[in-house]
Each structure stands twice: as structure tokens, then as C-alpha cells.
C-alpha positions as CSV (number, residue, x, y, z in Angstrom):
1,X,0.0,0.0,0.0
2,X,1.6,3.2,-0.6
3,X,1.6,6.3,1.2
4,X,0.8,9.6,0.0
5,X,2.9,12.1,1.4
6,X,1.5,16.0,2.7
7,X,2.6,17.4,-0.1
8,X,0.7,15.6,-2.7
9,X,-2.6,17.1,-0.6
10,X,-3.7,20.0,-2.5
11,X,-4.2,23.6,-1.1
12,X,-7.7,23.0,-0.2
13,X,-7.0,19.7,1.1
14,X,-4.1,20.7,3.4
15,X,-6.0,23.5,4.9
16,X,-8.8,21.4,5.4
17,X,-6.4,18.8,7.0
18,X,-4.9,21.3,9.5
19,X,-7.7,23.2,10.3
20,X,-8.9,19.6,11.8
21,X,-6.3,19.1,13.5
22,X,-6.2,22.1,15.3
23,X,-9.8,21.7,16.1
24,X,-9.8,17.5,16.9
25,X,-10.3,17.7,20.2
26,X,-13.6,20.6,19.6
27,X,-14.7,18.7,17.1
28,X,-14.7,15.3,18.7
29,X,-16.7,16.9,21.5
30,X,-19.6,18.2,19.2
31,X,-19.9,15.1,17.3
32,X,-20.3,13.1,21.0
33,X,-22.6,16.0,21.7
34,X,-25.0,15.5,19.0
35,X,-25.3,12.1,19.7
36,X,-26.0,12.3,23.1
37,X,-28.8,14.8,22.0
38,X,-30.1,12.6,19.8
39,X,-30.2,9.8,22.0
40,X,-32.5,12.0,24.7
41,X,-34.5,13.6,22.1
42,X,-35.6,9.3,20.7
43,X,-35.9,9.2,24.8
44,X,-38.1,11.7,24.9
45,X,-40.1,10.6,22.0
46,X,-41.0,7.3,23.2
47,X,-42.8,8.6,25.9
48,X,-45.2,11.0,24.2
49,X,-47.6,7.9,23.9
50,X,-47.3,7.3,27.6
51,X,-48.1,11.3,27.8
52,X,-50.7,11.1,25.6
53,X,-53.0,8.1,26.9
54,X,-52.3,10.2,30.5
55,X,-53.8,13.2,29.2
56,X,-56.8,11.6,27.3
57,X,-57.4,10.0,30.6
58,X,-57.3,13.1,32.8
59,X,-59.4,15.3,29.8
60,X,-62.3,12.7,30.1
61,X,-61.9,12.7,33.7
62,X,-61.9,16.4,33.8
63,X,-65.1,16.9,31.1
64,X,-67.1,13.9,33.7
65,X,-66.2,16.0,37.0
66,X,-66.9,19.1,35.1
67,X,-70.8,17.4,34.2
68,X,-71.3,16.4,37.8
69,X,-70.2,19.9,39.2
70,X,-72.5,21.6,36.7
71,X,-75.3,19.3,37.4
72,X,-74.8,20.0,41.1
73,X,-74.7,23.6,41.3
74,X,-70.8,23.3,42.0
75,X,-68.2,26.7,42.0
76,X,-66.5,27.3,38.9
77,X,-63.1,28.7,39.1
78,X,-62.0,30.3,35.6
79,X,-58.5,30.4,37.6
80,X,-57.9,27.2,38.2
81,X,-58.4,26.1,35.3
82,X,-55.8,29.1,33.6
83,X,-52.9,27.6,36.6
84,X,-53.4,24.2,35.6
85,X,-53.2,25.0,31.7
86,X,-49.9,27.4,32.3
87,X,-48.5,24.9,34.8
88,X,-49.0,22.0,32.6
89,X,-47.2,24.1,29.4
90,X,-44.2,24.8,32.2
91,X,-43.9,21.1,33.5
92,X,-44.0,19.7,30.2
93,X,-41.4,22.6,29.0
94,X,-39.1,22.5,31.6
95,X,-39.1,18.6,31.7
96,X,-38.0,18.6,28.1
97,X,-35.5,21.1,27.9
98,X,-34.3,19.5,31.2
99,X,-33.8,16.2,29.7
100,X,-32.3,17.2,26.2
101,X,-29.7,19.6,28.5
102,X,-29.3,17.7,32.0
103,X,-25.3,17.1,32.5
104,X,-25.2,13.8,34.6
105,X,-26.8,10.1,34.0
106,X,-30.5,10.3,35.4
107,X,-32.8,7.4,35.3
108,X,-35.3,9.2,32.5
109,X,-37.7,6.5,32.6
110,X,-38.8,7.1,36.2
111,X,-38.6,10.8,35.7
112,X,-40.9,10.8,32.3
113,X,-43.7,8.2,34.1
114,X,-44.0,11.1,37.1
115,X,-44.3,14.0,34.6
116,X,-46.8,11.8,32.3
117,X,-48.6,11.7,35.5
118,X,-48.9,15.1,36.9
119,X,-49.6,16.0,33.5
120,X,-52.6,13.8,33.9
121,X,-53.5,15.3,36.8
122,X,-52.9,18.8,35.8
123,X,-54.9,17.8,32.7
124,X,-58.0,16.7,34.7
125,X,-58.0,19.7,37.3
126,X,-57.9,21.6,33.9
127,X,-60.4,20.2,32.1
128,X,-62.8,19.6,35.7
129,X,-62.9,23.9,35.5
130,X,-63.5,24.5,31.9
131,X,-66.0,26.8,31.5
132,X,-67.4,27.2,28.6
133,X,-70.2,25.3,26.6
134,X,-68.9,22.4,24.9
């Protein structure tokens, strides 16, 4: 097998060739880097099913309580039904930017079936308070 020699490169080549290997150690860091995001952005997609049988769950739920209350000359309360909206946009924001960004090894699996579930929850206390006519 022969060896071609540095100077055979051509200009473009040889600027190429330096420029990585000035940069190897950068470079070698990015491309880990993307994988890893990668990796926890699949992670994150494989539970939007468990998210979304969670919610369907807490909006039918919510729409039942929200029948019996009505039926029942129950309170309405237009604000909370706005907290649980807003806090159910901020958990399920913060929850994935936490786990596309988090540093360390965490256990994702446990983390994603408690936010499935308060999103439930926040989903039913949501829907429970709606107040308009459906």
C-alpha cells in the first residue's frame, strides 16, 4: 500500500487537513454531543404515547367531573383552570429542555412516568374547571 505524502494534498485539502487538526479535540466533542442529544430527544419521543394516553385519561376525567359539578350547582373557578393549563405548558417545557440539556446520567424513565402523570393530573383539574359550553 503506498503512502501519499503531505505534499501531494492540495491547497484546499491541506487546509482542510490542518484546520482539523487544530480543532480535533472541539470537534470530537460536538460530534459526542449530538449524539448524546439525539439519543435523549428518541428518549423523549418514546414517551409521548405514555403522555398522551395520561392526558386523554385526565381530559375525560376532567369533562365527567366538570358534568357532575355543573349538574350540582358546584363553583366554577376560571383560575384554576388558567394555573393548571400554564402549569401544565411549564412542566412539560421545563421537563424537556431538562432532559435534552441535563449534565449527569439520570434514570429518564422514572422521571418521564411522574411528569406523564402530573400532566394527567394537571390535565383533569384543567379540564374539571372548563368553562365554557362544549
Amino acid at each position: 500500500m503506498t503512502r501519499i505524502s503531505p505534499s501531494a494534498l492540495s491547497i484546499p485539502d491541506t487546509v482542510v487537513r490542518s484546520s482539523y487538526l487544530a480543532n480535533r479535540e472541539a470537534i470530537e466533542t460536538a460530534m459526542v454531543g449530538t449524539q448524546l442529544l439525539g439519543v435523549r430527544f428518541a428518549t423523549l419521543m418514546r414517551f409521548w404515547p405514555l403522555l398522551l394516553i395520561f392526558n386523554v385519561v385526565g381530559i375525560a376525567d376532567g369533562l365527567t367531573a366538570r358534568a357532575i359539578r355543573r349538574c350540582g350547582g358546584g363553583r366554577e373557578s376560571a383560575s384554576l383552570y388558567h394555573r393548571a393549563k400554564y402549569f401544565q405548558m411549564v412542566l412539560l417545557g421545563l421537563g424537556s429542555v431538562a432532559l435534552l440539556v441535563w449534565l449527569g446520567p439520570v434514570a429518564w424513565e422514572e422521571c418521564w412516568g411522574l411528569v406523564a402523570a402530573l400532566a394527567g393530573l394537571l390535565a383533569r383539574q384543567q379540564w374539571s374547571y372548563y368553562r365554557k359550553h362544549l
